[in-house]
C-alpha positions in Angstrom: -2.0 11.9 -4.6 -3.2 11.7 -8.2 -0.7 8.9 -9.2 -2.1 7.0 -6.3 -5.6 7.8 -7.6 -5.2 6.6 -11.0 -2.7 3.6 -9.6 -4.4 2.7 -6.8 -8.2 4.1 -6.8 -10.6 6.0 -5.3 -10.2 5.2 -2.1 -6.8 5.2 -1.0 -7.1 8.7 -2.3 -9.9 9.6 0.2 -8.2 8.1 3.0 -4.7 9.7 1.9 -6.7 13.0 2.3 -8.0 12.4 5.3 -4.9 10.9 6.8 -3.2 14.3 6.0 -5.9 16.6 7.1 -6.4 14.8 10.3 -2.3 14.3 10.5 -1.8 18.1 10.2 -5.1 19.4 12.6 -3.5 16.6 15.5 0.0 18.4 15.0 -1.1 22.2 15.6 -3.5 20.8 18.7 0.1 19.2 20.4 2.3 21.5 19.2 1.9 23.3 22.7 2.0 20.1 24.7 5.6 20.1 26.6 7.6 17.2 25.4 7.9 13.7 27.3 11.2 13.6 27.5 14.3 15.7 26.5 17.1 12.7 26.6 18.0 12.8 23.2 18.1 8.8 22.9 14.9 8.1 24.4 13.1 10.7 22.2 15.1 8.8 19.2 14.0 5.1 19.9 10.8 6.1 21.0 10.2 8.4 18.7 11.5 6.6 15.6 8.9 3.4 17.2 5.8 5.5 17.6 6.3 7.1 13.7 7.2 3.9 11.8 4.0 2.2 13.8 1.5 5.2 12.9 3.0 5.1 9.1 3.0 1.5 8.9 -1.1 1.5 10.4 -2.4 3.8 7.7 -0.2 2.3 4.7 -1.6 -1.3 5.6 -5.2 -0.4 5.9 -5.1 1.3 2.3 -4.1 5.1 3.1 -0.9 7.0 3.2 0.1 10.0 5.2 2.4 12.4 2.7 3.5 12.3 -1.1 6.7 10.4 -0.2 4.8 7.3 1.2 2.6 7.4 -2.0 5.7 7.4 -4.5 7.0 4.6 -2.0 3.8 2.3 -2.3 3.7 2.9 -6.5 7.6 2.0 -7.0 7.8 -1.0 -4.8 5.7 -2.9 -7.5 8.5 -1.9 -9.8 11.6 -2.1 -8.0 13.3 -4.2 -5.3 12.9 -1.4 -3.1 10.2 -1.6 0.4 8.2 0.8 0.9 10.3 2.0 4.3 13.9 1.6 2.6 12.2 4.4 0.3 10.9 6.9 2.7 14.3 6.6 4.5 16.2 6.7 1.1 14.4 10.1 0.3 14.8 11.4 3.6 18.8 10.7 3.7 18.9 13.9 1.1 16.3 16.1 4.1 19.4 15.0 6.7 21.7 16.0 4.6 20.9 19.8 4.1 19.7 19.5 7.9 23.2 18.8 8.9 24.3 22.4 7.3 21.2 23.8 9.1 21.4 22.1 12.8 24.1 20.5 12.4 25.9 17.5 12.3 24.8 16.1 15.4 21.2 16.9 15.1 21.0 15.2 11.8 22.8 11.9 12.8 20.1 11.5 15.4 17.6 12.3 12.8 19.0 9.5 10.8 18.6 7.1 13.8 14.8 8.2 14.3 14.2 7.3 10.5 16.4 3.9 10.5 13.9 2.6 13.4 11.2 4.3 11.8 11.6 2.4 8.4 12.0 -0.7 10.0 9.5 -0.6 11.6 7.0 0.5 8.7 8.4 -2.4 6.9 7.7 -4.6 10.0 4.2 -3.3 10.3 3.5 -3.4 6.4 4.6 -7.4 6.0 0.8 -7.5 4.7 1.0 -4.5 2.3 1.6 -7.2 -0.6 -0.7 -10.0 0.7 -2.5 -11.1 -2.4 -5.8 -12.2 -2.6 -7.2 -15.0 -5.3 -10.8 -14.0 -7.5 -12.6 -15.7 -8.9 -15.3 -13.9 -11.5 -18.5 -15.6 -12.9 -19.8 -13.1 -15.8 -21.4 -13.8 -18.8 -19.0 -10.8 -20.1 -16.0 -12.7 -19.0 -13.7 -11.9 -22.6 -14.7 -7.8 -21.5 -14.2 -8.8 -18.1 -10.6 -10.4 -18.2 -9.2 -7.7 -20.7 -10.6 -4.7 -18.5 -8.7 -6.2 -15.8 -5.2 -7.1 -18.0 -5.5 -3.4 -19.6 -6.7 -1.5 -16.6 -5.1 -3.0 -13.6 -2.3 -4.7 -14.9 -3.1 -8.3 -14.3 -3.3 -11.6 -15.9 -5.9 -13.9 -15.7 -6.5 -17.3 -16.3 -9.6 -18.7 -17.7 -11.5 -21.9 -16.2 -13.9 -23.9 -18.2 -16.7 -25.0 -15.3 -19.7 -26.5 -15.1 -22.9 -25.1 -13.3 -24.3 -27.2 -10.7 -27.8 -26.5 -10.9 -27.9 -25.8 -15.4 -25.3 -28.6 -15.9 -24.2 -25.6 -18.4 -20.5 -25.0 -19.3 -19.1 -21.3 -17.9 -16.0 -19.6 -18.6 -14.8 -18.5 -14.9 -12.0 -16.2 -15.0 -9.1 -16.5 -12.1 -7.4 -13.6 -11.1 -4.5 -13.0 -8.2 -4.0 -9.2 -6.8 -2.9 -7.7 -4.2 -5.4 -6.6 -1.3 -4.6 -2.7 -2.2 -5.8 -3.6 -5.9 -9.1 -5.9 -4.6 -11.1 -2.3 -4.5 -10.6 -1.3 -8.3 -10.8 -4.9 -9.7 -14.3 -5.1 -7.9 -15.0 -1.9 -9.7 -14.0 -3.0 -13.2 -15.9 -6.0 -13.5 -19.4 -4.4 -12.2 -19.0 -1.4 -14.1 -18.8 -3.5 -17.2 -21.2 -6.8 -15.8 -23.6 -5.4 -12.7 -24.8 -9.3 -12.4 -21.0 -10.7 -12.2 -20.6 -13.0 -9.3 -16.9 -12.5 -7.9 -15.1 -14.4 -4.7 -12.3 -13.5 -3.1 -10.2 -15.4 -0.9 -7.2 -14.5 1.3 -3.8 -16.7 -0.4 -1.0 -18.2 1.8 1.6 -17.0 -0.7 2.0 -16.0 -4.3 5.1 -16.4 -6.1 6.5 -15.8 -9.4 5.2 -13.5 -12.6 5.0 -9.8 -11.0 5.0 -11.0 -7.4 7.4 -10.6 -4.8 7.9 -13.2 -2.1 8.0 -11.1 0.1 7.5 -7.0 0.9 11.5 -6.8 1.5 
């Protein structure tokens, strides 16, 4: 949860917390609810559905639920890996041992649960990487743009504009992110310029430098 603090900010780390606490208090209140069903393949499919569509839910709206979907949303900016391919990757070594445990049975329809399940994260979380364009008006703009290179990890490009009502030339600095990023960026450039005047817009799609085309 720390590595998502410092990658991420402060508040997917609030609603991580609170994901968690509220995940955990929901589980002891069911735990004494009788089951739906006990067909083992209907408890998979719908099982597997209902997990990777509460998962996918909270990572999309800028929480996460456990350590492994944290380390999942941190390493797909680095490698070619989604963030459900990871979860499902991790829990391959759980199976595993659970084999030993329950055995072999138990575990291959614990695989089947988590196969749905990470697909459908990955369905659910197409947005996770939807990037949004800035643009930021500060008189601060060389403070500004290297805050945001050194701090989040971005480039940005510098405009030369002209103000409509001054007729005065302004250095406007152009920025891409993605929408889990928007919160600290907004937080960079008014901790160092209070009066900066920023716009964000939604993009269409962003290819090329340290984006992917795609989540998968």
């Amino acid at each position: 949860m720390y590595s998502g603090y410092k990658q991420i900010g402060k508040t997917f780390m609030l609603s991580s917390a609170f994901g968690i606490v509220a995940l955990a208090f929901i589980e002891s209140t069911l735990h004494a609810v009788p089951p739906f069903t006990t067909e083992p393949i209907l408890a998979t499919v719908f099982g597997g559905l209902i997990l990777g569509l509460g998962v996918g839910l909270v990572i999309r709206h800028g929480g996460s639920m456990d350590g492994t979907e944290i380390m999942g949303i941190l390493l797909t900016k680095k490698l070619p890996f989604s963030v459900g391919e990871f979860v499902m990757f991790v829990n391959l070594f759980i199976f595993a041992w659970a084999a030993f445990v329950f055995g072999v049975e138990q575990a291959m329809y614990s695989v089947m649960t988590y196969y749905i399940a990470f697909k459908t994260i990955d369905t659910v979380i197409q947005g996770l990487d939807e990037t949004k364009a800035v643009l930021i008006v500060s008189d601060q703009y060389e403070e500004v743009s290297n805050a945001i290179l050194h701090r989040l990890g971005r480039g940005t490009t510098k405009l030369v504009a002209k103000g409509g009502y001054t007729d005065k030339e302004k250095e406007v600095i152009y920025a891409v992110v993605t929408r889990l990023e928007v919160t600290k960026l907004k937080s960079i450039v008014y901790e160092i310029d209070a009066n900066a005047f920023v716009t964000i817009m939604s993009t269409q799609e962003t290819n090329g430098g340290k984006f992917k085309s795609a989540i998968h």
